[in-house]
N, C-alpha and C positions, 0 to 999 in steps of 0.2 A: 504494500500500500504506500503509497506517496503520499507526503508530506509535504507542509508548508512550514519553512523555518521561519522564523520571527524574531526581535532583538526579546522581545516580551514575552518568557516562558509559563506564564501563568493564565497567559490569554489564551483563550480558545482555538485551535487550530479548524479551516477551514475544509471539509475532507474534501477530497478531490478524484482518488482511485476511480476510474470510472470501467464499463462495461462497452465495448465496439462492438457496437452493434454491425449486422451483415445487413446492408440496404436489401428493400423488398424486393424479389424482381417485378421487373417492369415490363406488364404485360402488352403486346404487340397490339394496335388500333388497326382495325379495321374501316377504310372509307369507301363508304355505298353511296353510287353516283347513280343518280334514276336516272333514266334514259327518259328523254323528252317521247313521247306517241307521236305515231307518223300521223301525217295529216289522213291516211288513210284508215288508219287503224282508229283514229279518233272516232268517237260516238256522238252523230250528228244531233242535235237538238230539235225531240218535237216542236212542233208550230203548237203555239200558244200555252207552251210550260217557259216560268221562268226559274229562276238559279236563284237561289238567295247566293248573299254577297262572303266571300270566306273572311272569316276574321280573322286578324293578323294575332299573332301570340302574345300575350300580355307581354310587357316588359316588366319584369323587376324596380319596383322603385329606390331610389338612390336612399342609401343608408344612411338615415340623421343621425345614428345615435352619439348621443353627449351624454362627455363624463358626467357621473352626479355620483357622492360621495355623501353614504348615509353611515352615520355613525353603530346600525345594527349591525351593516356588512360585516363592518371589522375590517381594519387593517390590509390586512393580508389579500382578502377580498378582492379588493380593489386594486391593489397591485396588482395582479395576478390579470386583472380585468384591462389593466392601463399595458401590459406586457401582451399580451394578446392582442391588442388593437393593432383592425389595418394601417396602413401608410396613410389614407386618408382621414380614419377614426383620429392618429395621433396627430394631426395637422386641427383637427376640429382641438383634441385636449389643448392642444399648447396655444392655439388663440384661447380660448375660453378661461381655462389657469384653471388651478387647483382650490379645493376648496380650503379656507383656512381651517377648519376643523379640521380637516386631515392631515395638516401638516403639524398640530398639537398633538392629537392624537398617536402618528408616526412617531414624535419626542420620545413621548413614553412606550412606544413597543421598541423602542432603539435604545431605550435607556439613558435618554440624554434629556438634560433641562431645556425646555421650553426654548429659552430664552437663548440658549446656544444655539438651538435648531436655526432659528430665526436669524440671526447672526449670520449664519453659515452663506443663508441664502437672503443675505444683505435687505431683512425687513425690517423698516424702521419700528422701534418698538411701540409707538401711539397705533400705526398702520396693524403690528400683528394682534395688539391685543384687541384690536376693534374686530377686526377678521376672524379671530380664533373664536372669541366670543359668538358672531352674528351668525359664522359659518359663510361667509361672504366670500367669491373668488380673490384667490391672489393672482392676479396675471403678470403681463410684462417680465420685465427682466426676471424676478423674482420666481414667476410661475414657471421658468424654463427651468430654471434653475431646481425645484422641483420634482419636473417630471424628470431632469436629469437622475434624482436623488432615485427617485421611482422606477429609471430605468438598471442603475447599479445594482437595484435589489433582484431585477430580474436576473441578471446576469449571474450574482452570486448563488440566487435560487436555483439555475441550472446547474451549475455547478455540483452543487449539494444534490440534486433528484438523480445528475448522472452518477454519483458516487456511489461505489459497491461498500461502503468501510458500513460496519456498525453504529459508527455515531452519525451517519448521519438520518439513521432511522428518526430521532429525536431532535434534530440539533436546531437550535434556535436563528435562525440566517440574518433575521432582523435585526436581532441585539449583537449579535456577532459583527453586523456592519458598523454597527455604532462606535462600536471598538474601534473596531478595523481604519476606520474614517479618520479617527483623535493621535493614532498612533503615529510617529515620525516613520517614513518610507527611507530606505536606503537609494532605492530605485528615483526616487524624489528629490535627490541630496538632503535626504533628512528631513522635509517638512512632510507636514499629515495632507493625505487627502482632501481633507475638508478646507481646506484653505485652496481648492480649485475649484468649488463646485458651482460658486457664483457668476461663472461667464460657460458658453459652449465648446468652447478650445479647453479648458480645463478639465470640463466634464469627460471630455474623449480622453486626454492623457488618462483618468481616475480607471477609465471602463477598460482602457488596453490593461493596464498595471493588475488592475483586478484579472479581469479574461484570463491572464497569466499563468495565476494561479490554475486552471484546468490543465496544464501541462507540468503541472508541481515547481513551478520557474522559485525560484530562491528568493521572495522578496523583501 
């Protein structure tokens, strides 16, 4: 099983050993091309029947769905739900922004004060506590920032589902990033994560660094 080494021996390591899977085969399509009727094989039309009109095939309507962040869901939820969105779903989340509850709530399943969350993702403190409160979106710089934070979890969630190890039957991802985030990086020259999550260039260096980790990289 591969490990992840850390300067921090007391922290939680993040399991990683995973299982290759053999891709499905890939069954071969077949394309059936109708042949147009000859004009002679065609079937003439009695005099005075008419043809009702052929309707054309419904089309699918285009997918509104928008994020909404209910404090039942839970946490996890919603991740899970913001990690599975299409290209266009995540285009609807990051103009519309996160709800402030959710980003309170996140605090405490990260294990980290409110008020540092907030910080992180550069919200003025009148601004979070009004939001956290109302449950009012955060958008703008702040809500990308965010879904960035929402996107890390996914990553390290796969991580952890691909993993064969024992611990990760139980292992808690959430709080584990919380850590994970606070802690100086080698790979970083020594600074934490979290001191990049506030722009989208930052966010990408945090999500390689982590990624890493599925290939047990030494961080």
């Amino acid at each position: 099983m591969t490990t992840i080494a850390s300067k921090d021996t007391t922290a939680p390591k993040l399991p990683t050993e995973k299982v290759i899977k053999k891709p499905a085969p890939v069954k071969g399509i077949k394309i059936l091309v109708a042949r147009s009727s000859s004009p002679t094989s065609r079937a003439r039309k009695p005099q005075g029947t008419s043809y009702s009109a052929k309707k054309s095939a419904s089309v699918p309507a285009a997918n509104r769905w928008k994020p909404s962040y209910k404090r039942s869901m839970g946490v996890d939820a919603y991740v899970v739900q913001v990690n599975e969105a299409t290209p266009d779903q995540m285009v609807e989340i990051e103009r519309e922004g996160v709800a402030g509850t959710f980003i309170a709530d996140l605090s405490k399943r990260m294990d980290l004060p409110s008020s540092r969350m907030f910080a992180m993702l550069r919200i003025p403190p009148a601004t979070a506590a009004r939001k956290s409160a109302s449950g009012a979106l955060v958008d703008g710089r702040a809500g990308l920032a965010a879904v960035g934070m929402i996107k890390l979890l996914g990553i390290a969630q796969n991580i952890v589902q691909d993993s064969t190890s024992d611990e990760a039957r139980n292992f808690d991802t959430v709080r584990w990033l919380g850590q994970w985030i606070e802690r100086p990086q080698p790979a970083l020259g020594g600074r934490k994560p979290a001191d990049y999550l506030d722009t989208p260039t930052g966010q990408d260096i945090v999500a390689k660094l982590l990624g890493a980790m599925r290939s047990g990289a030494y961080l």
